[in-house]
N, C-alpha and C positions, 0 to 999 in steps of 0.2 A: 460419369463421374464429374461433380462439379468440380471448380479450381479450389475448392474449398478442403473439398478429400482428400485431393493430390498434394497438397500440403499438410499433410496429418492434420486439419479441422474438421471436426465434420460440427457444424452446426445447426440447429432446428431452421425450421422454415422463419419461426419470429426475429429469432438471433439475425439472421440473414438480414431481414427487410429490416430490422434496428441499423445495420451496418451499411444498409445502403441509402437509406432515410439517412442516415449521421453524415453521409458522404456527399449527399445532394445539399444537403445544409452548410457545410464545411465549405463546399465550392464558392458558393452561394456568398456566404460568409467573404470567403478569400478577394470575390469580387467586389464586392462593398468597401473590403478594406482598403484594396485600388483603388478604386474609386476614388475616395475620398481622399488618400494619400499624395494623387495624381490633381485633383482637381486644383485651376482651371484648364486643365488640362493644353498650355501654353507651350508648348515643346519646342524647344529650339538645339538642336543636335550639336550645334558650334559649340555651345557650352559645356555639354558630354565631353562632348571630342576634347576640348580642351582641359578638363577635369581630368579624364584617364592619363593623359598627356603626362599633365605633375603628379598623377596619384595620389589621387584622390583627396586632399589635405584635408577640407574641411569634414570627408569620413573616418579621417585618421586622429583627428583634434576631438579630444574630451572638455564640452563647453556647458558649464551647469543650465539645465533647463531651468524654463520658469514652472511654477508650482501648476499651475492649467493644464502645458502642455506632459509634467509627469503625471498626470490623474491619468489624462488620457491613452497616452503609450500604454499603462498600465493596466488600463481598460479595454482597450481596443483586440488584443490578440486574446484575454482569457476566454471570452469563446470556443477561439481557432481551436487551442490547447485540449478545452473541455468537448469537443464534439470529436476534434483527432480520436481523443483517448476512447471516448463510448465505440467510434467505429471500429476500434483493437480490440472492445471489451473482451472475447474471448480467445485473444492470444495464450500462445501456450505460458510465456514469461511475462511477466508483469511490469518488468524494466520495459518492452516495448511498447507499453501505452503511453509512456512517459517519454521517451528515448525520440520515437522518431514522428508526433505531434509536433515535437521541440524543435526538431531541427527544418521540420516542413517552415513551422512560423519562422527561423533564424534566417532559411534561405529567402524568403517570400519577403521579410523586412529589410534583406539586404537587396535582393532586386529593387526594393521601393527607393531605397535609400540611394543608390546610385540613381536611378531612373531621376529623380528629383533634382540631380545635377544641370538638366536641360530644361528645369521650371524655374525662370528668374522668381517666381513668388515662393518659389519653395525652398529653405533651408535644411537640408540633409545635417545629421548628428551622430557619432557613435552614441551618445545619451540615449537616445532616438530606438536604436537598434538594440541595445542592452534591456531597454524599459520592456521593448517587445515580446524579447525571450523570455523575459521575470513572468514578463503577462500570460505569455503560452504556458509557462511551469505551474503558474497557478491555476492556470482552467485543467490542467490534467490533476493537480489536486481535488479541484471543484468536481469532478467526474467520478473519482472515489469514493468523494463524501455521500454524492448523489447513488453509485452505486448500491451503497449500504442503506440509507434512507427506508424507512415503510410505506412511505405514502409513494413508491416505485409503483406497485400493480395498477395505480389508481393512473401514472399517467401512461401507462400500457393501454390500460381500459380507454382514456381520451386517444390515445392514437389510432385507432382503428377506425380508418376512413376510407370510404370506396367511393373515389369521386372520380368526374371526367376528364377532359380537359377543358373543357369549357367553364368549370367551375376553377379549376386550377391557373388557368387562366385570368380568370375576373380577381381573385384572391391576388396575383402577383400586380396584374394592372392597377386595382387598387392601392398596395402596398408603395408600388413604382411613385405614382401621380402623388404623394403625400410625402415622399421621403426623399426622393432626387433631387438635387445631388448628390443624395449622402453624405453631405457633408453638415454635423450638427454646430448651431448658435453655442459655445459654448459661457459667454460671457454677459451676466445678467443685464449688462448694459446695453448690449445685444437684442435681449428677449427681449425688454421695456421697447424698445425700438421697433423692433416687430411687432408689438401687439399695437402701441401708438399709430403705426403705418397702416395697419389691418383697418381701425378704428375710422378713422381717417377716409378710408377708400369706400368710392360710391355705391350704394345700393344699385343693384342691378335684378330687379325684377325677374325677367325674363329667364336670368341665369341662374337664381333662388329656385325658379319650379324647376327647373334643369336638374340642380344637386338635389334637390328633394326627388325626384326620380330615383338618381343615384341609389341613395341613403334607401329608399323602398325596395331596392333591389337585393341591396346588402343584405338587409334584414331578412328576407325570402330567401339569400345564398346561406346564411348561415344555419337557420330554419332549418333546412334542407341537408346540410351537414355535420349538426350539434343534436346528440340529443336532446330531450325534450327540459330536462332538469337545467343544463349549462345555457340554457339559450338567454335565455336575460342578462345572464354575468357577461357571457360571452358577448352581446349585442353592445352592451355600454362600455366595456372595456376596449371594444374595438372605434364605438361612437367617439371614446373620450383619445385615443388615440392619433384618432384621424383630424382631431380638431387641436391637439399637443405638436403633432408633427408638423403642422404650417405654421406653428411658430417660435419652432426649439430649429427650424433645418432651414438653410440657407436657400433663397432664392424661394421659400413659399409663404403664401399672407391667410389667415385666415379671413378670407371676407365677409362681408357682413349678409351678403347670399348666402354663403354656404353655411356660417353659423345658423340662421332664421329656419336655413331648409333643415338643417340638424335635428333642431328642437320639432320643427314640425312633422317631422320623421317619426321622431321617438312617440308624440304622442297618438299620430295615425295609426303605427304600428299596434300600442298598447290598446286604440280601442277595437283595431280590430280582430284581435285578438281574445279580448273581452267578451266582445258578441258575439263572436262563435269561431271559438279554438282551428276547429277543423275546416282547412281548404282556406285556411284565411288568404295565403299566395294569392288565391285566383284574383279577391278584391284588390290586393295591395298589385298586381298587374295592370290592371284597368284604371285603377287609381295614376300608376306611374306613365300607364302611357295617356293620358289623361295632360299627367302635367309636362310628358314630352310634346303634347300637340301646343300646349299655352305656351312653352318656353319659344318654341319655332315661330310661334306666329306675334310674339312678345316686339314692338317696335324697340330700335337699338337707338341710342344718342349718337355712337360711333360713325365716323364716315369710312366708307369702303375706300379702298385705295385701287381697287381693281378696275379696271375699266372693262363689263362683260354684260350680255344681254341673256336677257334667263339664265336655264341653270350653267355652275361651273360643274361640267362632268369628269373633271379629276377628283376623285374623292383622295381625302387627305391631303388638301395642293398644302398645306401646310410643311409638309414633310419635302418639297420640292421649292420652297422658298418664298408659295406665293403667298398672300395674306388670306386668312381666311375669312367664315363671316365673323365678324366682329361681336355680336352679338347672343353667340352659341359658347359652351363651355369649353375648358380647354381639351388640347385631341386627347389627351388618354383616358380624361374621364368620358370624353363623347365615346369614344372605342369600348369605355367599363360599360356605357350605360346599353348601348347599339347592343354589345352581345349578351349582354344580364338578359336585355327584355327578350331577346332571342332564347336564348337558355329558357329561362322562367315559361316565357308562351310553350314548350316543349317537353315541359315538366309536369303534365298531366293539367294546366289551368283546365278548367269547367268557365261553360257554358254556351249560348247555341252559336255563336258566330267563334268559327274558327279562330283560335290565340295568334299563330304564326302571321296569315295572311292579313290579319287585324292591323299587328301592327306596323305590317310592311306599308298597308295600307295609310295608316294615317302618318308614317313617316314621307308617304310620299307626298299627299295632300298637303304636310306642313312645307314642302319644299315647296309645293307649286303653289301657293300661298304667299308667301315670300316674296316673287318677284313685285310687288306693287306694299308690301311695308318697309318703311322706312328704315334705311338703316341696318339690312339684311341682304345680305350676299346667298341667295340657296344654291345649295351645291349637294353633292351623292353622298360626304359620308355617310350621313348617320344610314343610308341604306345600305352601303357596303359591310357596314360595322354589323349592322340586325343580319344580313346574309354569313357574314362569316360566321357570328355565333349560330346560326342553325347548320351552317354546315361543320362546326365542332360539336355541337348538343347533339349531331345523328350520328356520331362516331362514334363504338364499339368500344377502347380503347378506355379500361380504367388504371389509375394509380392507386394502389392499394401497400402502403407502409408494411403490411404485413407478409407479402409475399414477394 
């Protein structure tokens, strides 16, 4: 007997995976809104301490917001609201979809709101907290309307995916590297700034064939998990996304590489898909690791700060302080692209020289290369990164919304 029973529910097997898909999104959700809530995540505990001290004042003072920051409050939690409520959808009473979404967002916005006390850049509001709850009451509205809806079966039909972790993986890596901070540009003056700075920053060759890698991946992960009719929608909407996010979210540029390798992505993709539909992955493989060999061996302007002789065998010294090579992309798209072509070589690629050991091979060659071009520090990620995705792509282990 599931916990489901034991509760007077008994719900279908789809019902379920609705409820736990809504739950994994809701988390998901709740952590973003930290995030961004928190950022730069400055903490200074004196300041707590001394706030709880007088209680709280500046949580207890009602201070008119400015018209920006009410859009946002008011945007921010209807999500929370509207996925709370879908994951209740089959509660016995109806007052609980509404009832206790509401009160998750109330507790979760007054955590933030205190927490904010020991952020000199952050202003804590009852406004603030008020806006939050309006916002969760509307997304449990929004979840009703949605429930009634016709075009419901149709996004039943899009949900049903049996993917790995390896793809599940690339899809968050992705989404991560374009959107972090989470914190969005909200102020046009803002975005002008961003795209003038994007405009601005140097062409870097080397890291052009890099994200044109990337982008060849993508298109083979979604390939691979859209059917056949959504894949173009799906490919551009994702294209125009990824190129909106480095310039709507703090701390990312769109540079003039990864615009170049965008466009030249798109049109790679469309012809080889043109020339023959079927097995096109295998070219868009060979293609990409193709232009991971050019990216590597790509001389850098950049000077190394490292003082090392051959390779550095810490892979990722990034994440331990050290500088890396200057000349390679940054770590989580090197991590998205290392496990894609891992993934993708594992996914049935054709033809007579084995996919996997290809391209461990020519990542290695690109490192050992490296020591004698200019401007190029070679070090182990990018093979750590192609070794983890195969050792995810031979895991057994799928996510399937539906069960």
């Amino acid at each position: 007997m599931t916990r489901f029973e034991r509760s007077g529910l008994r719900l279908a097997p789809h019902d379920i995976a609705v409820r736990r898909f809504s739950l994994w999104l809701l988390a998901g959700w709740a952590a973003l809104i930290a995030s961004a809530s928190l950022y730069p995540f400055d903490v200074q505990l004196r300041l707590l301490s001394d706030a709880l001290t007088s209680g709280l004042p500046r949580l207890r003072e009602w201070r008119e917001p400015s018209q920006r920051d009410t859009i946002v409050n008011l945007l921010l939690y209807l999500p929370l609201g509207m996925l709370g409520s879908m994951a209740l959808e089959k509660s016995r009473f109806a007052l609980t979809r509404i009832f206790w979404p509401v009160c998750a967002a109330a507790l979760l916005s007054l955590a933030i709101e205190v927490t904010q006390h020991a952020l000199p850049a952050r202003d804590p509001s009852l406004a603030d907290w008020v806006f939050n709850v309006v916002s969760a009451a509307l997304g449990t509205l929004v979840a009703a309307l949605y429930s009634a809806l016709p075009v419901r079966p149709l996004s039943r039909r899009l949900q049903r995916l049996v993917i790995g972790p390896a793809p599940a993986l690339l899809v968050t890596l992705w989404l991560v590297a374009h959107l972090a901070p989470f914190v969005p540009r909200l102020r046009p003056g803002r975005i002008e700034a961003a795209i003038e700075t994007s405009l601005t920053m140097p062409f870097e060759a080397g890291k052009m064939f890099g994200f044109f890698a990337c982008y060849l991946v993508l298109g083979a992960l979604l390939s691979a998990l859209l059917r056949r009719p959504y894949f173009w929608s799906a490919l551009l909407m994702l294209f125009g996304i990824s190129a909106g996010a480095r310039l709507l979210f703090v701390g990312q540029h769109l540079t003039p590489a990864e615009g170049l390798a965008l466009v030249l992505s798109l049109i790679s993709i469309a012809l080889m898909r043109v020339i023959r539909t079927v097995r096109w992955e295998s070219r868009a493989f060979f293609l990409a690791c193709a232009a991971l060999f050019i990216s590597g061996i790509w001389p850098s302007d950049a000077s190394i700060n490292v003082a090392a002789e051959g390779i550095l065998w810490i892979p990722f010294a990034e994440l331990a302080g050290t500088p890396g090579d200057p000349g390679a992309l940054p770590l989580l798209e090197r991590l998205f692209l290392g496990i894609g072509l891992a993934w993708l070589a594992l996914q049935g690629v054709s033809g007579r020289v084995p996919p996997l050991p290809f391209v461990i091979l020519v990542a290695i060659a690109t490192e050992f290369l490296q020591q004698w071009i200019p401007g190029r520090l070679p070090d182990t990620s990018d093979i750590a990164a192609l070794l983890i995705g195969a050792a995810l792509a031979q895991t057994h282990t799928k996510i399937d919304p539906r069960t």
